[in-house]
C-alpha positions as YAML, in Angstrom:
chain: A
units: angstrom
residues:
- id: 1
  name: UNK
  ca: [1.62, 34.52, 14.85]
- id: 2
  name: UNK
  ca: [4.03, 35.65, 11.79]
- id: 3
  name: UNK
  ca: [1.46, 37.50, 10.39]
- id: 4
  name: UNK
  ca: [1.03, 39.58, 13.53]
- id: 5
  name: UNK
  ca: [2.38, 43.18, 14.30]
- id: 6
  name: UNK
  ca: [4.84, 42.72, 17.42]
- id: 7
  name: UNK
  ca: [4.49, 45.17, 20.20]
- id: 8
  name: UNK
  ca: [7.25, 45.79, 22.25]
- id: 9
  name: UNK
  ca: [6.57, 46.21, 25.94]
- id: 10
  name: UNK
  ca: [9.00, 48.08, 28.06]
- id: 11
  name: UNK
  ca: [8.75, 47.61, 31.81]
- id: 12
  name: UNK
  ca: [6.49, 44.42, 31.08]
- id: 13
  name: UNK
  ca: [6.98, 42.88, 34.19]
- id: 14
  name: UNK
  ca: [5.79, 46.24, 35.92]
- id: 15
  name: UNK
  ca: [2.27, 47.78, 36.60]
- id: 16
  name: UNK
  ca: [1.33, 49.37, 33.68]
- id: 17
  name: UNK
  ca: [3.91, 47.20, 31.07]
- id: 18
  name: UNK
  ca: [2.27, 43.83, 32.38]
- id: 19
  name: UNK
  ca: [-1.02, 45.35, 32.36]
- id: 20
  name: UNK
  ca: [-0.28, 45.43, 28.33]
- id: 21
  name: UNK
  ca: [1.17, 42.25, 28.27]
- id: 22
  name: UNK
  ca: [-2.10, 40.81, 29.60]
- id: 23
  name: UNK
  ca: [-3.91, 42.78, 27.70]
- id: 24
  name: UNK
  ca: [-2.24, 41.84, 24.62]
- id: 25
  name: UNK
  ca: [-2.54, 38.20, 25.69]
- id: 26
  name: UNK
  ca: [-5.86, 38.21, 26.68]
- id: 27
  name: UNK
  ca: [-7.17, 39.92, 23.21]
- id: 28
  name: UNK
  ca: [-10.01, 37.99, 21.74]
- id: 29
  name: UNK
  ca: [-8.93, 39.78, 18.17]
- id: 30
  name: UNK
  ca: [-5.57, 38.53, 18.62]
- id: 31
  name: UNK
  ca: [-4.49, 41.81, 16.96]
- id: 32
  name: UNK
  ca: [-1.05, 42.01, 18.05]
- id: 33
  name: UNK
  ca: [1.73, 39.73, 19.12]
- id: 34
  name: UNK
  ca: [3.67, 40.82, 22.40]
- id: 35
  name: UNK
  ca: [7.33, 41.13, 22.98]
- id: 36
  name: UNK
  ca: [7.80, 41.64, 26.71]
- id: 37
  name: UNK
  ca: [11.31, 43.74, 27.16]
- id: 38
  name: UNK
  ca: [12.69, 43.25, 31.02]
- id: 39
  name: UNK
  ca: [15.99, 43.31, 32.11]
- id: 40
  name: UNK
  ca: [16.03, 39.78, 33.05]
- id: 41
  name: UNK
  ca: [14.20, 37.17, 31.51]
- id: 42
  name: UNK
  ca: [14.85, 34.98, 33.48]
- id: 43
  name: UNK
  ca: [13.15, 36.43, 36.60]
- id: 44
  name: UNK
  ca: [9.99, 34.55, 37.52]
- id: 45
  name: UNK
  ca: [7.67, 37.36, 36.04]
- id: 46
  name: UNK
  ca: [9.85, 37.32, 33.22]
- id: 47
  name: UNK
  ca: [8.84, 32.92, 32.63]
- id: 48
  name: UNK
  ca: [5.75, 33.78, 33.72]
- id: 49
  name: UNK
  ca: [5.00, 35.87, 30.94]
- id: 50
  name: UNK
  ca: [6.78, 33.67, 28.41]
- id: 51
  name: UNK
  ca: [4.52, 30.57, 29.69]
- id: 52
  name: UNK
  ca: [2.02, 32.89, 28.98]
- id: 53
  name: UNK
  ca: [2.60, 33.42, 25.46]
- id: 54
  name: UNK
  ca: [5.06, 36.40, 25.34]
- id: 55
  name: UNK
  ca: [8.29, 36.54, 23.33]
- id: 56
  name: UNK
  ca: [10.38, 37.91, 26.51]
- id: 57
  name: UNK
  ca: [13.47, 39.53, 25.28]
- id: 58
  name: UNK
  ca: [16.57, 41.11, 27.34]
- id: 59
  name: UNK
  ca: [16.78, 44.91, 27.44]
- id: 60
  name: UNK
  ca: [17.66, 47.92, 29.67]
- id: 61
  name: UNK
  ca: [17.05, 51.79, 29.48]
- id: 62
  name: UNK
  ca: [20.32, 52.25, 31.50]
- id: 63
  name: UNK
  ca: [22.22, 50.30, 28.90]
- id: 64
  name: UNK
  ca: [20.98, 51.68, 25.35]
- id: 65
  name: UNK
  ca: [22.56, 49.35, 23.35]
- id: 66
  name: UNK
  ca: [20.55, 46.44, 24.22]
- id: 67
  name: UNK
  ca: [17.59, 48.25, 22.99]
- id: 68
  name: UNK
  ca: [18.72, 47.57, 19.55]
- id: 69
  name: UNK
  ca: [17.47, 43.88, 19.34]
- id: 70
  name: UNK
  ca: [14.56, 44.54, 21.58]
- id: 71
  name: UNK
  ca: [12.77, 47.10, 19.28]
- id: 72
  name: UNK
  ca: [13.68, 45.09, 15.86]
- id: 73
  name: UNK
  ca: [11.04, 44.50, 13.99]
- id: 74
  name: UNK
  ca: [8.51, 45.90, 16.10]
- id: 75
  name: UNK
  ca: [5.29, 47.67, 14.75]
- id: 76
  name: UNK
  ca: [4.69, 49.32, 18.17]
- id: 77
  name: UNK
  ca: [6.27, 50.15, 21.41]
- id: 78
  name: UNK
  ca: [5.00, 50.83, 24.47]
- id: 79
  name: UNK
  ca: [7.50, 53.04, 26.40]
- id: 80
  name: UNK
  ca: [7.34, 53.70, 30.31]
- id: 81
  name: UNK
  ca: [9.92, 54.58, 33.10]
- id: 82
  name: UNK
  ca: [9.87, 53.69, 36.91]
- id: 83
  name: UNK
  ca: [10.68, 57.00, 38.40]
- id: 84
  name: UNK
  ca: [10.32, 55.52, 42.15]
- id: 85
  name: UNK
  ca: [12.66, 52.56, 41.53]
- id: 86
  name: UNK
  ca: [15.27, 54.82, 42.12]
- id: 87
  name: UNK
  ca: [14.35, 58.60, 42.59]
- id: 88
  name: UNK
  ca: [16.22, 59.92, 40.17]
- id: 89
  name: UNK
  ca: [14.55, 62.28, 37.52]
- id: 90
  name: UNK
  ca: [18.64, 62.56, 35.61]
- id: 91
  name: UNK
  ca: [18.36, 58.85, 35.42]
- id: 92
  name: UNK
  ca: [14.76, 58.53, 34.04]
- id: 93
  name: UNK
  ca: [15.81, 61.33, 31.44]
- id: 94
  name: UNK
  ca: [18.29, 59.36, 30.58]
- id: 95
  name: UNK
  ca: [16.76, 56.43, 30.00]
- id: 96
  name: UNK
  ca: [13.66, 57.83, 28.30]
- id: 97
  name: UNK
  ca: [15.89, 59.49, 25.84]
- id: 98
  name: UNK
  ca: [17.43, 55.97, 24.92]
- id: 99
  name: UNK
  ca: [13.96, 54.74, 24.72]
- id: 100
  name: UNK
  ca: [12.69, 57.43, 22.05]
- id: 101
  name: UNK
  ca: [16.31, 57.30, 19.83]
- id: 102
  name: UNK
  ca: [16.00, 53.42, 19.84]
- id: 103
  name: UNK
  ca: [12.38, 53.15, 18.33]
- id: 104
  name: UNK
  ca: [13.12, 55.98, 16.06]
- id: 105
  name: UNK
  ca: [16.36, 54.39, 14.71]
- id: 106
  name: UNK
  ca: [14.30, 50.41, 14.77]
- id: 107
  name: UNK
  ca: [11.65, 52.41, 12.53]
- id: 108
  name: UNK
  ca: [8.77, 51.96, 14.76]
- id: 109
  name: UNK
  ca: [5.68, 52.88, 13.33]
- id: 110
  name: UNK
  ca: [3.71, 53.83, 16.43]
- id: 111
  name: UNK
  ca: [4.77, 54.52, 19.96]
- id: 112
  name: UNK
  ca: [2.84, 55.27, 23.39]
- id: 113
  name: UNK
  ca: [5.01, 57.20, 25.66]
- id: 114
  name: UNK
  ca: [3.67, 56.77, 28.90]
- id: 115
  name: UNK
  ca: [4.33, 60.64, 30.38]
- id: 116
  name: UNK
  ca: [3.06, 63.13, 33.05]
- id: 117
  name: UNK
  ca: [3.01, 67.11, 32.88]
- id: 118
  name: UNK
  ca: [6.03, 69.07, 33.36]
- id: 119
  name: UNK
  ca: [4.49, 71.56, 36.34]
- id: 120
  name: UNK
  ca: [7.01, 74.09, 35.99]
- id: 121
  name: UNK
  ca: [5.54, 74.89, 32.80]
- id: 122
  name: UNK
  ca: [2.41, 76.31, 34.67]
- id: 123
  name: UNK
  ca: [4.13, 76.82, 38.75]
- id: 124
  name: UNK
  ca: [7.54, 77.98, 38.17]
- id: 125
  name: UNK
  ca: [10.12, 77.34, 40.74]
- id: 126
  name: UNK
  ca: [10.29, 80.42, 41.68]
- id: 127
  name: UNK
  ca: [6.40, 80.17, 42.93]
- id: 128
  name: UNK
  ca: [6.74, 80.15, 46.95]
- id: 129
  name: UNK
  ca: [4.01, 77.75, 47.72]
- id: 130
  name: UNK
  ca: [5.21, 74.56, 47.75]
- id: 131
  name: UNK
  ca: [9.03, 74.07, 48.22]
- id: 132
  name: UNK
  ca: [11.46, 73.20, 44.94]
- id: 133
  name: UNK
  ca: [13.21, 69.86, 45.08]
- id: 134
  name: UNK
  ca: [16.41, 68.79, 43.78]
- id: 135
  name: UNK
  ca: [17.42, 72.42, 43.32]
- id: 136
  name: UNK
  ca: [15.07, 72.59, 39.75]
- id: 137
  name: UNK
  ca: [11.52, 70.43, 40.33]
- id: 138
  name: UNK
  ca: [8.52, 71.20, 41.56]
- id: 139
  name: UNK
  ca: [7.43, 67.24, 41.20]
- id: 140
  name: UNK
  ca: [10.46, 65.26, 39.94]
- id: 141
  name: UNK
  ca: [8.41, 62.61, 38.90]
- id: 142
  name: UNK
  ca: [6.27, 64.49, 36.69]
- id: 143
  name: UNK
  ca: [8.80, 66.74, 35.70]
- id: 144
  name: UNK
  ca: [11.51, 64.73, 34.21]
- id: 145
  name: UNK
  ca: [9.10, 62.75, 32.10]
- id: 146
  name: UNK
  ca: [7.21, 66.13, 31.10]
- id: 147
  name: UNK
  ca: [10.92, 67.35, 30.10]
- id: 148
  name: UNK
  ca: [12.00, 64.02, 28.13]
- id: 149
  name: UNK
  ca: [8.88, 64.95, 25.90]
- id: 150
  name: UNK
  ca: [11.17, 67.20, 23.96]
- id: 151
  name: UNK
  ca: [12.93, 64.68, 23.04]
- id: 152
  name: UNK
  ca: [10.68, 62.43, 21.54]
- id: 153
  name: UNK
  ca: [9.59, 65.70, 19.56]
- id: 154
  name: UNK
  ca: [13.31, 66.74, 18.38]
- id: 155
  name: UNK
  ca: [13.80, 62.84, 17.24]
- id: 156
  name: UNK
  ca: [10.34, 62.60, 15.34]
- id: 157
  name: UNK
  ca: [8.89, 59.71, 17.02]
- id: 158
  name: UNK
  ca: [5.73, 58.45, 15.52]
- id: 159
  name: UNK
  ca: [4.47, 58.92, 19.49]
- id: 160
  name: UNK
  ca: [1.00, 58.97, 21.24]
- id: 161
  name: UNK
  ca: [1.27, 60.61, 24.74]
- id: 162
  name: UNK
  ca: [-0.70, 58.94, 27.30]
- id: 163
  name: UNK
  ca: [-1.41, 60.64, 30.81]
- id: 164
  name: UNK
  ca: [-2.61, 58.80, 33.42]
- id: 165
  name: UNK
  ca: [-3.92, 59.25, 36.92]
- id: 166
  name: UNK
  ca: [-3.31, 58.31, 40.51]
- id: 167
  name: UNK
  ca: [-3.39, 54.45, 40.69]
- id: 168
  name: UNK
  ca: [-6.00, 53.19, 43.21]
- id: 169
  name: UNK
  ca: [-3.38, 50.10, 44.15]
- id: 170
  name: UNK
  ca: [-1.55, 53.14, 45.91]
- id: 171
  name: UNK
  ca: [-4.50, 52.28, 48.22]
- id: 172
  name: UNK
  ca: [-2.86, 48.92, 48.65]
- id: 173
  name: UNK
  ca: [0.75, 49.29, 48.24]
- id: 174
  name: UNK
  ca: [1.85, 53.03, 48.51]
- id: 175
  name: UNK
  ca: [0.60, 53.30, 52.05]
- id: 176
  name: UNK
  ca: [-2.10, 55.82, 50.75]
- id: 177
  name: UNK
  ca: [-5.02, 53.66, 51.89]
- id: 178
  name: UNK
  ca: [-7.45, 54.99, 55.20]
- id: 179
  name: UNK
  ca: [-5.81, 54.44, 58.94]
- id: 180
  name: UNK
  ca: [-7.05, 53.68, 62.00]
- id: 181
  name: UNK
  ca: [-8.80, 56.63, 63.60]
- id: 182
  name: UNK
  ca: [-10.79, 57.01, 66.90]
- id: 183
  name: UNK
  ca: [-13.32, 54.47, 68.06]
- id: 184
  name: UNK
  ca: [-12.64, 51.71, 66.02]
- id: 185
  name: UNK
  ca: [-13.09, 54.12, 62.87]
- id: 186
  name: UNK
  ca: [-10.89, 54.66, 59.85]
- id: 187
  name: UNK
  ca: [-9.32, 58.03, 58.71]
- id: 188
  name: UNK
  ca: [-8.62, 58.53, 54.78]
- id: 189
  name: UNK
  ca: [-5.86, 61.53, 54.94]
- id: 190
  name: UNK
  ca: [-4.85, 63.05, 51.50]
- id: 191
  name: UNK
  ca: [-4.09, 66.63, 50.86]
- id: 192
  name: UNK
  ca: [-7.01, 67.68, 48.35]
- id: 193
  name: UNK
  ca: [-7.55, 70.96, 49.64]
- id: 194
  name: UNK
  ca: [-11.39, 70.57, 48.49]
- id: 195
  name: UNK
  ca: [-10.66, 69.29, 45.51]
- id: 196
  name: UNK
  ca: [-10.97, 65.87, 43.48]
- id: 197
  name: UNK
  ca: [-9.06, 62.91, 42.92]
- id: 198
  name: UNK
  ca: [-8.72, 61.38, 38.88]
- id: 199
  name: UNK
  ca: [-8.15, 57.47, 39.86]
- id: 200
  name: UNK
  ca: [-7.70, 54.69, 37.81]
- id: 201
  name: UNK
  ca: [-7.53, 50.88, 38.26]
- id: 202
  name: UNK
  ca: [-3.47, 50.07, 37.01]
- id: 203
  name: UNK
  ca: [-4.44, 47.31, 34.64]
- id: 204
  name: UNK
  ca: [-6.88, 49.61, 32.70]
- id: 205
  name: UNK
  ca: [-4.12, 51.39, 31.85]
- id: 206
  name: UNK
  ca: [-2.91, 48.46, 29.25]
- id: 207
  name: UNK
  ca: [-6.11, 47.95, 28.08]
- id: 208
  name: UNK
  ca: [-6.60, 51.46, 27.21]
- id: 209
  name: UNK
  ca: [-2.92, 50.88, 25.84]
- id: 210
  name: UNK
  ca: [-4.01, 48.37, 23.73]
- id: 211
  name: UNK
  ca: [-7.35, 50.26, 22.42]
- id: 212
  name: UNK
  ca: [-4.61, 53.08, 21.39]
- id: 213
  name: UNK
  ca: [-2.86, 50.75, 19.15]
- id: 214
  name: UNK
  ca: [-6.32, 49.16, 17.46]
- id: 215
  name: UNK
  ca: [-7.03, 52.42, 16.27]
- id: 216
  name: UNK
  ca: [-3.57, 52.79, 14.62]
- id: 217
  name: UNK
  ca: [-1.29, 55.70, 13.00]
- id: 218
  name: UNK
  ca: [-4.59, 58.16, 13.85]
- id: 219
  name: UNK
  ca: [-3.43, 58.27, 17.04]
- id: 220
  name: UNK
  ca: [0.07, 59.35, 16.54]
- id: 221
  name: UNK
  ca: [0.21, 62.83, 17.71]
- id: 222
  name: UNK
  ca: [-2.82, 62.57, 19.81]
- id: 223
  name: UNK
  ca: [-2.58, 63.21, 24.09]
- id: 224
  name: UNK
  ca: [-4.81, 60.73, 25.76]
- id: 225
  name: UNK
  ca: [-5.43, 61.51, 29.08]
- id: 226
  name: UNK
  ca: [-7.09, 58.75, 31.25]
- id: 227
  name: UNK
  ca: [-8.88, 57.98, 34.54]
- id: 228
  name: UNK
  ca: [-11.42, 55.21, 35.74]
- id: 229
  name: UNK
  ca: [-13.43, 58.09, 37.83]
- id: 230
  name: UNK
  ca: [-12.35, 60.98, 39.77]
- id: 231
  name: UNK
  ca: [-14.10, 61.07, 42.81]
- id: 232
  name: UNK
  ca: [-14.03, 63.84, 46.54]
- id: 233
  name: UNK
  ca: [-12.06, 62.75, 49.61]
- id: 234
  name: UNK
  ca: [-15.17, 61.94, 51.42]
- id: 235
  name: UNK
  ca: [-16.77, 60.42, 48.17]
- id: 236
  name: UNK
  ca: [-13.56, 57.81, 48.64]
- id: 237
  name: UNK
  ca: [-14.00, 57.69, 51.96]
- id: 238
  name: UNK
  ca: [-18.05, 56.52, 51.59]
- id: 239
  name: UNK
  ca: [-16.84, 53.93, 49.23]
- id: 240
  name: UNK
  ca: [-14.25, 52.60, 51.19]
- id: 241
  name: UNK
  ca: [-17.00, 52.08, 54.14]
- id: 242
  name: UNK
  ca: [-19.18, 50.97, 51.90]
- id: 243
  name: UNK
  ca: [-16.78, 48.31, 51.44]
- id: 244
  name: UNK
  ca: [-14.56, 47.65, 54.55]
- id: 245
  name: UNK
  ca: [-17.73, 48.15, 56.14]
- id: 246
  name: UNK
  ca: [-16.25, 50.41, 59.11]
- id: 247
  name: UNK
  ca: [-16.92, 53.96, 59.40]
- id: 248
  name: UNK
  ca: [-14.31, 55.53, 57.58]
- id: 249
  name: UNK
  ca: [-14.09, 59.58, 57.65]
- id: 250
  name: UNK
  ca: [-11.58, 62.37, 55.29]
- id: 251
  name: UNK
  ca: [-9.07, 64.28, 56.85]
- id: 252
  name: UNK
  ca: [-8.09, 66.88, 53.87]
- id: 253
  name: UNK
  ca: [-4.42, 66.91, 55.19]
- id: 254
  name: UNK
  ca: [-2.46, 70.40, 54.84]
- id: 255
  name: UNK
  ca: [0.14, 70.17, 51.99]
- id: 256
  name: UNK
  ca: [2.78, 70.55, 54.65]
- id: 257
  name: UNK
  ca: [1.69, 67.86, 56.98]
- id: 258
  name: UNK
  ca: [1.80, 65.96, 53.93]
- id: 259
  name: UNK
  ca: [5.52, 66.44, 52.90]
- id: 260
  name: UNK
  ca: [6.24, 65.86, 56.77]
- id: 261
  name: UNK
  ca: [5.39, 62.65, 57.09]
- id: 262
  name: UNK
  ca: [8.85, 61.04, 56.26]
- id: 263
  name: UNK
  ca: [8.35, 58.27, 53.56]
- id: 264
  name: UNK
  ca: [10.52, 58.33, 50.90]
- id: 265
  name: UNK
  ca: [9.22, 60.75, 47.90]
- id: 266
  name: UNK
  ca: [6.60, 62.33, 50.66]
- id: 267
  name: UNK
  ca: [8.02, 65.49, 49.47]
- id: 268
  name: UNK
  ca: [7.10, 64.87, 45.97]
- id: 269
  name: UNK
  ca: [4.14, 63.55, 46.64]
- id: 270
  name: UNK
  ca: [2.81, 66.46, 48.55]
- id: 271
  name: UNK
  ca: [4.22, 68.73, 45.78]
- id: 272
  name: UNK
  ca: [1.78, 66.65, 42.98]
- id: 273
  name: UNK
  ca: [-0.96, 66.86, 45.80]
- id: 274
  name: UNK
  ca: [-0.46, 71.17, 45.81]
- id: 275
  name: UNK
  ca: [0.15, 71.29, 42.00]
- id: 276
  name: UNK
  ca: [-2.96, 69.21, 41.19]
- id: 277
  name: UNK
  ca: [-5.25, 71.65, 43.42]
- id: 278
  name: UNK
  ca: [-3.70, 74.83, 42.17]
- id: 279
  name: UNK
  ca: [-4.47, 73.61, 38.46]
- id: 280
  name: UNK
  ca: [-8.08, 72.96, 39.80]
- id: 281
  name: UNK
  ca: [-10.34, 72.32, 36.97]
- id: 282
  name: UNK
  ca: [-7.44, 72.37, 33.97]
- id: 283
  name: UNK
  ca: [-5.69, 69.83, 35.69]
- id: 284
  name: UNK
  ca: [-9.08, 67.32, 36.00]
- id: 285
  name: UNK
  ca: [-10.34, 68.18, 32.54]
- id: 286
  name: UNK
  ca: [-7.03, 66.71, 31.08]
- id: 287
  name: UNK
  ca: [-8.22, 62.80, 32.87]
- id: 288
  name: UNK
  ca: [-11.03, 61.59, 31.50]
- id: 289
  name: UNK
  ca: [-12.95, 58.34, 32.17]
- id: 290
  name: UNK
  ca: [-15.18, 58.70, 29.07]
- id: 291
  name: UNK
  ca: [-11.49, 58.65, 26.73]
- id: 292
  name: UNK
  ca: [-10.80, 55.95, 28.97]
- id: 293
  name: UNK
  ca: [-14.07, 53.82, 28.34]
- id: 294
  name: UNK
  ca: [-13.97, 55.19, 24.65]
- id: 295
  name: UNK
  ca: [-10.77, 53.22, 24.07]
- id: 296
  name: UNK
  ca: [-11.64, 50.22, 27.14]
- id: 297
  name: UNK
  ca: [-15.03, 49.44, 27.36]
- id: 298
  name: UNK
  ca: [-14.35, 47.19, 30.16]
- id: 299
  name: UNK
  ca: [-12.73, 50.17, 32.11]
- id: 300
  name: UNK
  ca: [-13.54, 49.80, 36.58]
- id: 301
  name: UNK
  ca: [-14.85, 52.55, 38.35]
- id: 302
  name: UNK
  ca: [-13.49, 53.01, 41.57]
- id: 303
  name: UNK
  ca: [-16.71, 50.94, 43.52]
- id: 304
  name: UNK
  ca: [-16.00, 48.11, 40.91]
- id: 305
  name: UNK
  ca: [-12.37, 48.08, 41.97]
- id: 306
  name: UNK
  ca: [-12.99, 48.23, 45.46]
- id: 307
  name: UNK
  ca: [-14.93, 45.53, 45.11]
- id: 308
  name: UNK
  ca: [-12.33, 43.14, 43.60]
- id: 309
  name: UNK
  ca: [-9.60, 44.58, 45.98]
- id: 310
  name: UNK
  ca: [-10.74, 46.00, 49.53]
- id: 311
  name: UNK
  ca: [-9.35, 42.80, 51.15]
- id: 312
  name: UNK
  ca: [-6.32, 43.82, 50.17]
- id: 313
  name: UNK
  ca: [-5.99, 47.40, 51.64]
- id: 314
  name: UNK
  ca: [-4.24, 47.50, 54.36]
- id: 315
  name: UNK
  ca: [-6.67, 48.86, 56.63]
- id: 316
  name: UNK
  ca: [-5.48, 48.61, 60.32]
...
């Protein structure tokens, strides 16, 4: 192992962190060794992962100073923030700022900054279609991590940007997955608006992760934008019968009906939903499954996920 670059895992007890740890782990190559940063340790994810073979270390974006120790030493860093932990795009700013100035200052050789598009670069505020938020977003969770970009920029972090796409495990646990319709049918409703859906398993994202760090310092620089397939609403919604094996139709819910429905971030969500499908064919060409595959050979398409996971969908 002491001959082994360390990288450093932020949010490694999370979806796409722990999909790197595993990844990591689970490397035939043994390439790298893995330090898993999480707040606590202690947690049972966090002695999971050490029984697993990480080197789980304390530290927390709200409280830059611990960062110090975590980064130390480290060859690589994989950085990510949890915008929906708290809804807060000041706070994830904030944190993703201590993230870049801490690997800059540990001398970090290569960092993947896990970010998303900053939409008022293309749909100002000021565009009437789909309502601003917070008084300054359009999406606040792709907005404050497009913004925090600059930062990584201003402190010259060695940095790959990685995009990624709609997680099918929304499917599961976001409450995204179809609902009962009439009949004893199911009803897939997302606001497409004709459109197309980029999609991507959440543990392909650390595996694609990890195929970013094989290649090394020729990636520093480089955007990588990633999905596992990107597929129509009623192209989902054949699959899903296919597997659930009920009939299972798409409603292409208005944007508005969308915001309306009262979860927490449904607002934002229904503002990515509108961006997405006024971007069109920009915003698809910037997620692709063949950089994806290119980088994780074992990368799922949506059928092969639904295979390993349609139990688990919450289909009523």
């Amino acid at each position: 192992m002491s001959d082994q670059k360390i990288i450093a895992v932020v949010g490694a007890t999370g979806a796409q962190g722990g999909g790197l740890v595993r990844a990591i782990l689970a490397d035939p190559e043994r390439r790298f060794a893995v330090r898993a940063i999480t707040r606590n340790p202690d947690s049972e994810k966090g002695r999971a992962l050490a029984a697993a073979g990480a080197d789980v270390v304390a530290g927390d974006a709200d409280v830059p100073a611990s960062l110090d120790a975590a980064f130390a030493g480290a060859y690589g860093a994989f950085l990510v923030t949890n915008f929906w932990e708290h809804m807060s795009p000041d706070r994830e700013i904030a944190q993703a700022t201590a993230l870049a100035r801490a690997t800059k200052a540990a001398g970090v050789e290569h960092v993947i900054w896990s970010t998303l598009e900053d939409t008022r670069t293309s749909v100002p505020v000021s565009d009437d279609r789909m309502p601003t938020l917070q008084d300054k977003y359009n999406v606040p969770h792709f907005d404050a991590k497009g913004e925090v970009n600059a930062v990584f920029i201003a402190e010259q972090v060695p940095v790959t940007w990685l995009k990624v796409a709609f997680y099918w495990e929304n499917f599961i646990y976001f409450g995204q997955g179809p609902q009962s319709g009439p009949e004893g049918g199911l009803v897939l409703g997302l606001p497409l608006d004709g459109g197309k859906l980029p999609g991507i398993a959440v543990g392909d994202v650390g595996k694609v992760a990890l195929g970013v760090f094989a290649k090394g310092p020729s990636m520093v620089g480089e955007t990588v934008g990633i999905a596992g397939e990107t597929l129509s609403g009623p192209e989902l919604a054949d699959a899903f019968a296919t597997h659930l094996g009920r009939p299972v139709t798409f409603y292409d819910m208005p944007f508005d009906d969308y915001r309306a429905l009262g979860f927490p971030g449904a607002d934002d969500m229904g503002n990515m939903y509108q961006w997405q499908a006024i971007m069109g064919e920009e915003f698809l060409g910037q997620r692709s499954a063949d950089t994806a595959r290119a980088l994780n050979p074992e990368l799922l398409s949506f059928d092969s996920w639904l295979a390993a996971n349609a139990a688990q969908v919450p289909a009523a």
